[in-house]
N, CA, C and O atoms as a GROMACS GRO file, in nm:
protein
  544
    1UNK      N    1   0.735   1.449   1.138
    1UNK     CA    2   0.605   1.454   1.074
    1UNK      C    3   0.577   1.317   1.010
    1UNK      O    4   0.664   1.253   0.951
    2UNK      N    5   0.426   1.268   1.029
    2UNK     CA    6   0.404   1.155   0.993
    2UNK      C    7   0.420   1.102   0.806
    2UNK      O    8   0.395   1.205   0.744
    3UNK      N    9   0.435   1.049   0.759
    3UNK     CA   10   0.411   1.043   0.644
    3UNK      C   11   0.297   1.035   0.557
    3UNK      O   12   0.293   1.045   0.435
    4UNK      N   13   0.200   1.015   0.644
    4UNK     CA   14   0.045   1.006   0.607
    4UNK      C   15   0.014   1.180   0.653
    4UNK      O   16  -0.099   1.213   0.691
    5UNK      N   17   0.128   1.280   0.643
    5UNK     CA   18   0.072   1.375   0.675
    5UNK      C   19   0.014   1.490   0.548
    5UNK      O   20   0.051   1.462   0.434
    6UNK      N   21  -0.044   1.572   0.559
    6UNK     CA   22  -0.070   1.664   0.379
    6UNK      C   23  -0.067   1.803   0.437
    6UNK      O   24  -0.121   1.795   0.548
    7UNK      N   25  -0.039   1.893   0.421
    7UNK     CA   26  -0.089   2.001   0.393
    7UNK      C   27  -0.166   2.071   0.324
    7UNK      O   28  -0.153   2.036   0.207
    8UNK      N   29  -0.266   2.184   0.338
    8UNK     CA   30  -0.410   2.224   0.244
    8UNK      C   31  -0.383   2.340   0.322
    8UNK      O   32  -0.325   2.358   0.429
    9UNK      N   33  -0.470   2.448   0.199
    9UNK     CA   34  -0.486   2.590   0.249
    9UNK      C   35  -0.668   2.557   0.302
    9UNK      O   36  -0.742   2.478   0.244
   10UNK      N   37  -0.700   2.627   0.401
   10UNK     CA   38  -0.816   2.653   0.434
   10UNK      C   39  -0.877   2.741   0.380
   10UNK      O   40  -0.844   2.795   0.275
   11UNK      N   41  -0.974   2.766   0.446
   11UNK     CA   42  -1.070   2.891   0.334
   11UNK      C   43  -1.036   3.054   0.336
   11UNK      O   44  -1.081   3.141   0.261
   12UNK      N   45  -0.953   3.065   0.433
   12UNK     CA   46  -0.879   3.182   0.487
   12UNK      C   47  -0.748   3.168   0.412
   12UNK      O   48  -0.671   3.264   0.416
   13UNK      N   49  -0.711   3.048   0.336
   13UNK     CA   50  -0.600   3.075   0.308
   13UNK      C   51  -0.472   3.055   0.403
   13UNK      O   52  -0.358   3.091   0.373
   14UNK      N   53  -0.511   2.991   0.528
   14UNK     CA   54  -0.408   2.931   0.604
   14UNK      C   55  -0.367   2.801   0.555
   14UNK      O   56  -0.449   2.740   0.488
   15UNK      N   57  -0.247   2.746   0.580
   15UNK     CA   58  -0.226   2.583   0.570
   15UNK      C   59  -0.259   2.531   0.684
   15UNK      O   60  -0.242   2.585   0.793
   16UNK      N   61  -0.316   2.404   0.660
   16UNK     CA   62  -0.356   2.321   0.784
   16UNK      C   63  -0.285   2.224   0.733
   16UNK      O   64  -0.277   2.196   0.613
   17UNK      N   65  -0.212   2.152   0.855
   17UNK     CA   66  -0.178   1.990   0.856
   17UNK      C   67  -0.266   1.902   0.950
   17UNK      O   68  -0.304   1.908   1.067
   18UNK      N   69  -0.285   1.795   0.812
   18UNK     CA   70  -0.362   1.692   0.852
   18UNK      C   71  -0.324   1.554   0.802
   18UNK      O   72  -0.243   1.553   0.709
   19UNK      N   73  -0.359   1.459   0.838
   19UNK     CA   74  -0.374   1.287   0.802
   19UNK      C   75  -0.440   1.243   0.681
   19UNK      O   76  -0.561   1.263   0.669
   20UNK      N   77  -0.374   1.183   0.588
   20UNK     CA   78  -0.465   1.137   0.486
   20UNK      C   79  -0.417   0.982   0.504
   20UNK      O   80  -0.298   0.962   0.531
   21UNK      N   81  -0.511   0.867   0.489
   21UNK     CA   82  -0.486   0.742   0.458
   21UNK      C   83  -0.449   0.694   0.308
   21UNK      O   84  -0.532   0.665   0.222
   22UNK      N   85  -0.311   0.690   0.295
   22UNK     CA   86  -0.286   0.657   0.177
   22UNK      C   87  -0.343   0.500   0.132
   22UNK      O   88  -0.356   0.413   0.218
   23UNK      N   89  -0.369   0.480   0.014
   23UNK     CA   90  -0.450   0.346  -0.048
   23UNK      C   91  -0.323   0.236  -0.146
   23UNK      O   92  -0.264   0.278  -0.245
   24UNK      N   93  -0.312   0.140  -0.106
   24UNK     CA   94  -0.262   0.047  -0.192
   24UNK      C   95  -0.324   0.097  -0.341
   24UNK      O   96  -0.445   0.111  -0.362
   25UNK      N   97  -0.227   0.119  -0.431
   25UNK     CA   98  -0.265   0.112  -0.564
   25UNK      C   99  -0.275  -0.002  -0.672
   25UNK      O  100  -0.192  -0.048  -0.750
   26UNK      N  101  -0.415  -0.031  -0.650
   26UNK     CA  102  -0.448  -0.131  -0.714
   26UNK      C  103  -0.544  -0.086  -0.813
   26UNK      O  104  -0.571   0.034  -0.817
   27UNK      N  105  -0.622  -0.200  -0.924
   27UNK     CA  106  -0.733  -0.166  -1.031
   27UNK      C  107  -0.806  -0.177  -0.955
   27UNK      O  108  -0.768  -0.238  -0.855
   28UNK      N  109  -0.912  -0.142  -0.956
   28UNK     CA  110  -1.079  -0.135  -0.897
   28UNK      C  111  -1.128  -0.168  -1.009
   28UNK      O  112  -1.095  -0.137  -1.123
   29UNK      N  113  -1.259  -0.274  -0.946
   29UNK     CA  114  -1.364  -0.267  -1.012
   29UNK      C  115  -1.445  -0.214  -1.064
   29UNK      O  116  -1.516  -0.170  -0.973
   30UNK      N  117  -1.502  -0.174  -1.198
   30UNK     CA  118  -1.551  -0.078  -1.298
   30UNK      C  119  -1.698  -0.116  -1.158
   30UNK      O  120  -1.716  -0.043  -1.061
   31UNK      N  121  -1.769  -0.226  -1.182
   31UNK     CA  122  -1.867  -0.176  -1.066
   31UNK      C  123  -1.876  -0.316  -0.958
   31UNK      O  124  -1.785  -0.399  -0.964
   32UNK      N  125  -1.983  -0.334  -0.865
   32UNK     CA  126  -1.936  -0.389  -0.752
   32UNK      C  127  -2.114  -0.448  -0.751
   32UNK      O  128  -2.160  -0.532  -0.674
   33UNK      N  129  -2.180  -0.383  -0.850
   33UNK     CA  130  -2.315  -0.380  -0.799
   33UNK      C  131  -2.409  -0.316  -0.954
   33UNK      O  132  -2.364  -0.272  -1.060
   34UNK      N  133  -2.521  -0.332  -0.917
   34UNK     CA  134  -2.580  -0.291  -1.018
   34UNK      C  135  -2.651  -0.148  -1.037
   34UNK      O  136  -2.702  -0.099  -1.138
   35UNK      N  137  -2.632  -0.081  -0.865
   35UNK     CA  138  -2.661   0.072  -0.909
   35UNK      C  139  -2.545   0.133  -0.970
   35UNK      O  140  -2.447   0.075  -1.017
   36UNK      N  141  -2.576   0.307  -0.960
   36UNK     CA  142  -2.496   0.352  -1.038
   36UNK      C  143  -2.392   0.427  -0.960
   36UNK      O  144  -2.386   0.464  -0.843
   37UNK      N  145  -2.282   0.442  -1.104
   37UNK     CA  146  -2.109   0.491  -1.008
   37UNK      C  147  -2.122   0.601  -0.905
   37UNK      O  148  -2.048   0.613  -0.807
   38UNK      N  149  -2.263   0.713  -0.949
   38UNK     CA  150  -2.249   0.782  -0.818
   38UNK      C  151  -2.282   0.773  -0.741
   38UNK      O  152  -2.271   0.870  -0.666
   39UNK      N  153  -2.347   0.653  -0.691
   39UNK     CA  154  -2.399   0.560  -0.553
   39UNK      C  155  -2.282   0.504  -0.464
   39UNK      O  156  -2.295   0.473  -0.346
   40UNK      N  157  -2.125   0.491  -0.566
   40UNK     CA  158  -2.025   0.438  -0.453
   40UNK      C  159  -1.896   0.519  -0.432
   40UNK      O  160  -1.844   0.592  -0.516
   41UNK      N  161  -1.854   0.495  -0.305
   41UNK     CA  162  -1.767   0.531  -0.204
   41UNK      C  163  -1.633   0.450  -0.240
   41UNK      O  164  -1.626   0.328  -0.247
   42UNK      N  165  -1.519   0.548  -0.262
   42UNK     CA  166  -1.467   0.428  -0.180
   42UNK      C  167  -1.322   0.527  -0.090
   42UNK      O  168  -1.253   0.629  -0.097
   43UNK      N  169  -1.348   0.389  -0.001
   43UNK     CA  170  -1.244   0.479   0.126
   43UNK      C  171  -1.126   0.357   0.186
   43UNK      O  172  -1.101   0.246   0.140
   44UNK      N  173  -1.079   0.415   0.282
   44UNK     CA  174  -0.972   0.324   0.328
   44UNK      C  175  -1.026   0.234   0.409
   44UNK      O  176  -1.090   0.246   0.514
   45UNK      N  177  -0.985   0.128   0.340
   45UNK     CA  178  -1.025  -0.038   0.437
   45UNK      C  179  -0.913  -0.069   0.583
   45UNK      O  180  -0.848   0.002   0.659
   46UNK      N  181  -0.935  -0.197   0.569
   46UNK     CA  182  -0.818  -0.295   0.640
   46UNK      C  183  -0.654  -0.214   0.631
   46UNK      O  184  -0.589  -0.199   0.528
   47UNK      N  185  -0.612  -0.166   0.781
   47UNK     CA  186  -0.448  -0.118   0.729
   47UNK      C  187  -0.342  -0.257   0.664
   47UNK      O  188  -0.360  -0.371   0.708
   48UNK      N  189  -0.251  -0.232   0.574
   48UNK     CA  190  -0.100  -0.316   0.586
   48UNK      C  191  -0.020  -0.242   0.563
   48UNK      O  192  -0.029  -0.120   0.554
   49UNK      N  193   0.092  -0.327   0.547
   49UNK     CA  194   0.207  -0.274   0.561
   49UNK      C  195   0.244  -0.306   0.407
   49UNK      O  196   0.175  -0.400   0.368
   50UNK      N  197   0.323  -0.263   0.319
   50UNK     CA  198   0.332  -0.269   0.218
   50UNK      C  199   0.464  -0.238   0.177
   50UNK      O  200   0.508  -0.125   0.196
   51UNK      N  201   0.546  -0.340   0.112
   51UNK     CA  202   0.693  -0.344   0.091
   51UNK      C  203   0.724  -0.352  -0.049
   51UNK      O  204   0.684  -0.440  -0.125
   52UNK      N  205   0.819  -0.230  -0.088
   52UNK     CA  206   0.833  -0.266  -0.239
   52UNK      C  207   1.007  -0.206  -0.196
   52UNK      O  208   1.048  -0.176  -0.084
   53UNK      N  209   1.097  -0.202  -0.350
   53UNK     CA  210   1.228  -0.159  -0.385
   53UNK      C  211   1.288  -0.063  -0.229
   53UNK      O  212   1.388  -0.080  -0.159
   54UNK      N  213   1.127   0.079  -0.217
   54UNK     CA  214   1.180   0.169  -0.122
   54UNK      C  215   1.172   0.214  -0.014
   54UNK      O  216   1.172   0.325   0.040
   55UNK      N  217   1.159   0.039   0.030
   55UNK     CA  218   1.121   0.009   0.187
   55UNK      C  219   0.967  -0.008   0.224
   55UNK      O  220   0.891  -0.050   0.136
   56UNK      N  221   0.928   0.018   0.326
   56UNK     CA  222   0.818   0.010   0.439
   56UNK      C  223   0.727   0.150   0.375
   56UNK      O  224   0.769   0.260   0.341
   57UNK      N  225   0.575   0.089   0.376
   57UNK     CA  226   0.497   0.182   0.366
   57UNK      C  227   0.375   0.164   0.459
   57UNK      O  228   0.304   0.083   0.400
   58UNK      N  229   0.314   0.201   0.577
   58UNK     CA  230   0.166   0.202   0.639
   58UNK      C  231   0.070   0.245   0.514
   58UNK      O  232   0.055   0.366   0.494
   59UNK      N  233  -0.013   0.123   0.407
   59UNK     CA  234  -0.110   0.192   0.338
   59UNK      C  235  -0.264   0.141   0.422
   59UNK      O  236  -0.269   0.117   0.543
   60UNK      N  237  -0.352   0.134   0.350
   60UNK     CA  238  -0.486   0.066   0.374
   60UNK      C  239  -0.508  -0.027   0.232
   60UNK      O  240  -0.424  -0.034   0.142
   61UNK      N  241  -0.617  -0.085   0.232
   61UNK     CA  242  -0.640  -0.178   0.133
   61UNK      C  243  -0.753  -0.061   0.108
   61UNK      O  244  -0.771   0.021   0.198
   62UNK      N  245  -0.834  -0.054  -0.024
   62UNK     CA  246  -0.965   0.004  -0.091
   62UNK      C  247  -1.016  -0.045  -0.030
   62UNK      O  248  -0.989  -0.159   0.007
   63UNK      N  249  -1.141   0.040   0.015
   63UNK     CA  250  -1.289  -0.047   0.059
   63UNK      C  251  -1.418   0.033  -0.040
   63UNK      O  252  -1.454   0.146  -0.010
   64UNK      N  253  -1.457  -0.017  -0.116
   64UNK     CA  254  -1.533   0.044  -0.193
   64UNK      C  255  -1.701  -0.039  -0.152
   64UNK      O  256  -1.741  -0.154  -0.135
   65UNK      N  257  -1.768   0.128  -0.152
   65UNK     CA  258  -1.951   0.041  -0.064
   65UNK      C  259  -2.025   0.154  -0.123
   65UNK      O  260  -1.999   0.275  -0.119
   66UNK      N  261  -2.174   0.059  -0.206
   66UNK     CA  262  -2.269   0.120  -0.253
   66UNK      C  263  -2.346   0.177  -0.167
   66UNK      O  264  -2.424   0.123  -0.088
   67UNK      N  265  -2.321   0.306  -0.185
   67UNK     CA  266  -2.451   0.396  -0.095
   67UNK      C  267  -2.598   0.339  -0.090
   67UNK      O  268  -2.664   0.341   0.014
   68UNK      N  269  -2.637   0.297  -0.188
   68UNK     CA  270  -2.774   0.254  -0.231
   68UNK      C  271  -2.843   0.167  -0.177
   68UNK      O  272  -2.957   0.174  -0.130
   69UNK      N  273  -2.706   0.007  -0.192
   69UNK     CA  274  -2.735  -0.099  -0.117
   69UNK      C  275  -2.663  -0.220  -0.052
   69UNK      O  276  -2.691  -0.339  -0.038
   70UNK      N  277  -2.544  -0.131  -0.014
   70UNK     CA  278  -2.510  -0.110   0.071
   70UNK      C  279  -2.348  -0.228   0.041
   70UNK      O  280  -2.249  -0.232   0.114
   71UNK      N  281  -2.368  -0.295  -0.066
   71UNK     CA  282  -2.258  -0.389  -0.110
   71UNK      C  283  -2.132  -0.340  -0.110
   71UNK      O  284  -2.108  -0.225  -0.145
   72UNK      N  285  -2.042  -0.422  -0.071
   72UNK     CA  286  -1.897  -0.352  -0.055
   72UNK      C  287  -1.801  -0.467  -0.106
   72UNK      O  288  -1.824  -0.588  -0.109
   73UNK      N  289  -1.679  -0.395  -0.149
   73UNK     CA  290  -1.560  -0.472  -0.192
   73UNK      C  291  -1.421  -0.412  -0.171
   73UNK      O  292  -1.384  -0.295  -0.181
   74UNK      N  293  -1.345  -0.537  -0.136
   74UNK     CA  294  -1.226  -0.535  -0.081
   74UNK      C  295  -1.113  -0.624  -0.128
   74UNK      O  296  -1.118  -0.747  -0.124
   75UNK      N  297  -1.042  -0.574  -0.159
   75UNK     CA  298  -0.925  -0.654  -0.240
   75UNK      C  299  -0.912  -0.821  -0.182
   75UNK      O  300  -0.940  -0.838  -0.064
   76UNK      N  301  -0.880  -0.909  -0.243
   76UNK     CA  302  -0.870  -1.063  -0.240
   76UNK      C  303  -0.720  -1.096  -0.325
   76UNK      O  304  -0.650  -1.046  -0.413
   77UNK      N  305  -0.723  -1.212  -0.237
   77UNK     CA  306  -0.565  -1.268  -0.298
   77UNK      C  307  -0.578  -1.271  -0.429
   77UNK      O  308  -0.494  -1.204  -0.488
   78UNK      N  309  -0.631  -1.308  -0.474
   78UNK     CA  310  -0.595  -1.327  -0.601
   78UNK      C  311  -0.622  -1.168  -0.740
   78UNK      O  312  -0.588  -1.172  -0.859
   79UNK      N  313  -0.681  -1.065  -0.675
   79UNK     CA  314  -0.688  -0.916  -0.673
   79UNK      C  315  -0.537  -0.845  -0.677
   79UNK      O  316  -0.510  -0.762  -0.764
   80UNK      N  317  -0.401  -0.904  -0.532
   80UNK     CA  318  -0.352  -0.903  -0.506
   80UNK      C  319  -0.210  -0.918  -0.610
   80UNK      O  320  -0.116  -0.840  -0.626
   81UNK      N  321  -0.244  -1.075  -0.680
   81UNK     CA  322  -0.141  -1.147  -0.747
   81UNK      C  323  -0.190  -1.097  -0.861
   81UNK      O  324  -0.089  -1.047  -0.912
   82UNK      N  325  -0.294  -1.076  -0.948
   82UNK     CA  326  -0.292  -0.988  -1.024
   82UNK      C  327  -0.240  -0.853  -1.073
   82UNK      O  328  -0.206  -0.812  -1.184
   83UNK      N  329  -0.245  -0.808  -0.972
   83UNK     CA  330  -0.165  -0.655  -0.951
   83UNK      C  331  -0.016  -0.673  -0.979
   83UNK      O  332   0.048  -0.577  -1.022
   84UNK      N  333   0.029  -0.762  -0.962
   84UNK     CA  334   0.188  -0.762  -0.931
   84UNK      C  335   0.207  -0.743  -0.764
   84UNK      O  336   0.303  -0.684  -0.714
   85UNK      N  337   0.121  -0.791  -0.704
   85UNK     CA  338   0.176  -0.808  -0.535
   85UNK      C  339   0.155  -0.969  -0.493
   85UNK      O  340   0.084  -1.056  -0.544
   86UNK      N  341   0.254  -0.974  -0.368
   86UNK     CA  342   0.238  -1.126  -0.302
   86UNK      C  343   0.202  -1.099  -0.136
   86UNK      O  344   0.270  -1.032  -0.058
   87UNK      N  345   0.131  -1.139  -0.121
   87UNK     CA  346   0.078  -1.155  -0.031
   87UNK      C  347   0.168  -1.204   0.121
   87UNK      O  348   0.146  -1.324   0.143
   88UNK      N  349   0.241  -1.153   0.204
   88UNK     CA  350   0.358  -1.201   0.311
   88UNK      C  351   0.250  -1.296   0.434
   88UNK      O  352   0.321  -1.303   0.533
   89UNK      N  353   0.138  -1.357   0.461
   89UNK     CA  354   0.075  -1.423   0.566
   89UNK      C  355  -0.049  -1.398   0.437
   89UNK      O  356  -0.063  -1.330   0.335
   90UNK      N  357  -0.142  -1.522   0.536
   90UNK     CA  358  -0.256  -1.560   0.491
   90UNK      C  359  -0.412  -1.439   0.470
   90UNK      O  360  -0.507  -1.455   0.395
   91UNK      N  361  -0.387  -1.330   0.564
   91UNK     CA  362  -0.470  -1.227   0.619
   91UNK      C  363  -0.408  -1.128   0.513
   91UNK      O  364  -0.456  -1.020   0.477
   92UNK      N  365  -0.295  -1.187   0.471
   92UNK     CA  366  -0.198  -1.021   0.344
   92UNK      C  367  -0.163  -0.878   0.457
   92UNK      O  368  -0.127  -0.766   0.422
   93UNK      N  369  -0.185  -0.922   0.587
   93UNK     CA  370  -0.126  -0.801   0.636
   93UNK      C  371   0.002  -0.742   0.645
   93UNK      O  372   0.051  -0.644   0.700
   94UNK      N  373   0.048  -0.858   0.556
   94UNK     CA  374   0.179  -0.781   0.446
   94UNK      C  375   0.197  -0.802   0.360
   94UNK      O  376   0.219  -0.922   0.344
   95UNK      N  377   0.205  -0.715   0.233
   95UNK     CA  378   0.202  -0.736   0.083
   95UNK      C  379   0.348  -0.660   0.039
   95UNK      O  380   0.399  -0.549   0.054
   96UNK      N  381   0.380  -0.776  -0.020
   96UNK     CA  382   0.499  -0.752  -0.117
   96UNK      C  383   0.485  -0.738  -0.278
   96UNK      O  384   0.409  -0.803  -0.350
   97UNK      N  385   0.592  -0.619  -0.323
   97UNK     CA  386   0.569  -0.616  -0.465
   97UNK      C  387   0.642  -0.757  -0.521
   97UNK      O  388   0.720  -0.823  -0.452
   98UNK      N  389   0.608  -0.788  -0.641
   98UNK     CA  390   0.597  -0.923  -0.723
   98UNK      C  391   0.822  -0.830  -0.714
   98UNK      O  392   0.930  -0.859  -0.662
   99UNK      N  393   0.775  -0.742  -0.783
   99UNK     CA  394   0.958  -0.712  -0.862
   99UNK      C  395   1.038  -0.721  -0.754
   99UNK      O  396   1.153  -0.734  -0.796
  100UNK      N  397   1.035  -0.721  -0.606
  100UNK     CA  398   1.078  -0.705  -0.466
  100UNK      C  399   1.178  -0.887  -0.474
  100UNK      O  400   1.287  -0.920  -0.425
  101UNK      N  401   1.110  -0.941  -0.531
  101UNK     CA  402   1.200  -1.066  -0.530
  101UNK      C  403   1.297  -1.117  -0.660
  101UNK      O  404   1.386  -1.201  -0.669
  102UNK      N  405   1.244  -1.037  -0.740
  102UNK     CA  406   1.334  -1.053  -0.858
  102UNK      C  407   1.462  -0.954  -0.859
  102UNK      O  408   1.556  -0.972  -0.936
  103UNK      N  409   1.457  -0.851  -0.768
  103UNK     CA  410   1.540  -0.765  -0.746
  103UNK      C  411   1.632  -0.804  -0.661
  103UNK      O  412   1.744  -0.758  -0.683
  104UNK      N  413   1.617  -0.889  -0.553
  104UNK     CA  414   1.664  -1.039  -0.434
  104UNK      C  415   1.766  -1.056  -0.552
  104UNK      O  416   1.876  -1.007  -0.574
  105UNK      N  417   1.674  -1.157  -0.628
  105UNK     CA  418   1.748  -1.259  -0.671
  105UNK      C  419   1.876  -1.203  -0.767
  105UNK      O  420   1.981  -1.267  -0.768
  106UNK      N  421   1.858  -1.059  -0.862
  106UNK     CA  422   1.953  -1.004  -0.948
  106UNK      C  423   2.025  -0.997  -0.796
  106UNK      O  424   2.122  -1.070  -0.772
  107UNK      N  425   1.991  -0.937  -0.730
  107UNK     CA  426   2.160  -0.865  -0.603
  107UNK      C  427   2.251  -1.028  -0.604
  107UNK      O  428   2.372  -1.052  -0.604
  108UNK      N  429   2.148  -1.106  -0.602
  108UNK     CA  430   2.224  -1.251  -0.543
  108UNK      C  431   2.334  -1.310  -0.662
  108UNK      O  432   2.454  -1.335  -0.649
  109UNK      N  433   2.271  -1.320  -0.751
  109UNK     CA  434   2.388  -1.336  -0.870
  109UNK      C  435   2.478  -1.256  -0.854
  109UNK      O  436   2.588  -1.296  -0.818
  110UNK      N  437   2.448  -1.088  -0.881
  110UNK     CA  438   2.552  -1.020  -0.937
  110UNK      C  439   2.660  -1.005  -0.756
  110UNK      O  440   2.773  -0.956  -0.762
  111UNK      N  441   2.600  -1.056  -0.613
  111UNK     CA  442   2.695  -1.061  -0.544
  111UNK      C  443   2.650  -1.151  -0.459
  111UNK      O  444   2.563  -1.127  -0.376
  112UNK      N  445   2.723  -1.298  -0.478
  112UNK     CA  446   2.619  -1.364  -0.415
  112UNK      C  447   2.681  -1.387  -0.292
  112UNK      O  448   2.670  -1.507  -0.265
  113UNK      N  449   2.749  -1.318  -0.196
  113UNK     CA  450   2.762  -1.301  -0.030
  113UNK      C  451   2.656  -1.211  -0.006
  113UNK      O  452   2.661  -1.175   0.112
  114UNK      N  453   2.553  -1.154  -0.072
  114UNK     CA  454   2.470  -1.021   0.002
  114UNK      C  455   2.369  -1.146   0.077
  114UNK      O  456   2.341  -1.242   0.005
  115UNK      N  457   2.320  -1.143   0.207
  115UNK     CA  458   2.256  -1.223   0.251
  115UNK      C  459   2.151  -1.144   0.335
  115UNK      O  460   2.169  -1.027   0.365
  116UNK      N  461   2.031  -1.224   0.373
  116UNK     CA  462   1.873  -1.216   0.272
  116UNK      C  463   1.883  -1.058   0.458
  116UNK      O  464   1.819  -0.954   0.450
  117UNK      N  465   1.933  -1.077   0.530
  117UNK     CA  466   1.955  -0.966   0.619
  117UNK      C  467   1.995  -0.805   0.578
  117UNK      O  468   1.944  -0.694   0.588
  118UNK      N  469   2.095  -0.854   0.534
  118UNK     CA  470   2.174  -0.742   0.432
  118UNK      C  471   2.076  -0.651   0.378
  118UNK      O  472   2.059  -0.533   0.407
  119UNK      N  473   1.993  -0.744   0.268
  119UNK     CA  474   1.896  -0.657   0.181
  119UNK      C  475   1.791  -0.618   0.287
  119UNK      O  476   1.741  -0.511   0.255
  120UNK      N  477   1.744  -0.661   0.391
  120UNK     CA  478   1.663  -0.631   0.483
  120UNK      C  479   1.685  -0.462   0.532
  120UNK      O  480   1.594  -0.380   0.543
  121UNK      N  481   1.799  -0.442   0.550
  121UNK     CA  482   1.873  -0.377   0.632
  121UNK      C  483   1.865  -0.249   0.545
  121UNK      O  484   1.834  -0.136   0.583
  122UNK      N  485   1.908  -0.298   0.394
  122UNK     CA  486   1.904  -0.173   0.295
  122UNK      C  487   1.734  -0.133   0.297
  122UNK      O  488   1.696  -0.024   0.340
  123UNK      N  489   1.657  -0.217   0.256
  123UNK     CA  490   1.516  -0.142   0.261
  123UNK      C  491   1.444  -0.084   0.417
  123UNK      O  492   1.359   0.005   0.427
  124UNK      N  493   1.500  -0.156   0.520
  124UNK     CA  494   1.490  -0.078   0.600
  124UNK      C  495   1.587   0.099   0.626
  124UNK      O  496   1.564   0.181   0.714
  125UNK      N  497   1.681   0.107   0.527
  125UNK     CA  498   1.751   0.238   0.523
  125UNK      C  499   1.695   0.349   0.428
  125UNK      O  500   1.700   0.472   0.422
  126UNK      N  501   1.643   0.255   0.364
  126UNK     CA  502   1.560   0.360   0.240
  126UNK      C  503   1.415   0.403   0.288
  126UNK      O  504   1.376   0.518   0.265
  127UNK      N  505   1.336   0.313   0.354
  127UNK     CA  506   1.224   0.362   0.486
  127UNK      C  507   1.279   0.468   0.533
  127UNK      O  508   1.252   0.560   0.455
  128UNK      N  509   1.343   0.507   0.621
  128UNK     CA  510   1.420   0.579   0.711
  128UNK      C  511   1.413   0.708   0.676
  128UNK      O  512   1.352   0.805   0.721
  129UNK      N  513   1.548   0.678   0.516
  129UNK     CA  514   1.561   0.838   0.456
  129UNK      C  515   1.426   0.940   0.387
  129UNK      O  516   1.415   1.056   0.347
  130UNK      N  517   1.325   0.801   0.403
  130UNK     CA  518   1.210   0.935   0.376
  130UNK      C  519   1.123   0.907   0.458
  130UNK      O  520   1.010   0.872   0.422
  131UNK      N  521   1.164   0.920   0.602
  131UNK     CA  522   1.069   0.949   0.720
  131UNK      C  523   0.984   0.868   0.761
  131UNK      O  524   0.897   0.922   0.830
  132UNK      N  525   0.965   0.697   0.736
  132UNK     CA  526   0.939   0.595   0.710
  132UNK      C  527   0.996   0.528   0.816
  132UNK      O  528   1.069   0.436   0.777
  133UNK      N  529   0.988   0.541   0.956
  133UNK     CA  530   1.073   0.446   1.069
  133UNK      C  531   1.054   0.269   1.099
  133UNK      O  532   1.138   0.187   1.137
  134UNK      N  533   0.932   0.255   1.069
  134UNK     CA  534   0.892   0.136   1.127
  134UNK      C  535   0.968  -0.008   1.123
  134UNK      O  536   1.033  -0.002   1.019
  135UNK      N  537   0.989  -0.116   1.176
  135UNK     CA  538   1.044  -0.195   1.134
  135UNK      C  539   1.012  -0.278   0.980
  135UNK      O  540   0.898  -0.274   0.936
  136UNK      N  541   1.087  -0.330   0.928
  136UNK     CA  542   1.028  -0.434   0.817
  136UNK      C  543   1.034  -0.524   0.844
  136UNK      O  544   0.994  -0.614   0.771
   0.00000   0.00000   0.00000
């Protein structure tokens, strides 16, 4: 089963499985525009891949768009580095958590033969154990 998968009761009271696009958790903008909050949307943007402590995640970026007129917004690098994420390529179609390298660097002191594969290898194992296959 996918990990973007949910379960819901229907109106009968059956469960249905279905797909939800999980969202990078980031702050949003209080507004984007000058109509009002119940004029905007917001839904799943641009997919990445998103790497923190417990491996590999498929999220989307926010895409938030005024019904009204029609303005939209989408996370930016520097949106990004605010949050506590770094950006892995220029496009961010891979974002790393900020603590993902400070956590590197503690393994490296406290054993410094663990090499930069090694830790690869562990967050690719922790992907895994919760149904999370993809490469990192």
């Amino acid at each position: 089963m996918s990990p973007k998968c949910i379960v819901t009761k229907d109106s009968t009271g059956e469960h249905v499985v279905s797909e939800q696009d999980c969202l990078l958790p980031i702050a949003l903008p209080n507004k984007i525009c000058c109509c009002g909050a119940e004029d905007v949307l917001v839904n799943a943007g641009r997919a990445i891949i998103f790497i923190n402590i417990n491996g590999r995640y498929d999220l989307s970026l926010p895409l938030i768009t005024c019904k009204s007129c029609l303005k939209s917004w989408t996370p930016e690098v520097k949106d990004l580095i605010l949050n506590g994420y770094w950006p892995g390529t220029i496009e961010f179609q891979t974002v790393y958590t900020v603590d993902l390298f400070s956590t590197f660097e503690d393994f490296k002191v406290t054993a410094p033969g663990l090499s930069r594969q090694a830790f690869v290898r562990m967050l690719q194992s922790r992907s895994m154990r919760s149904g999370r296959v993809s490469q990192i």
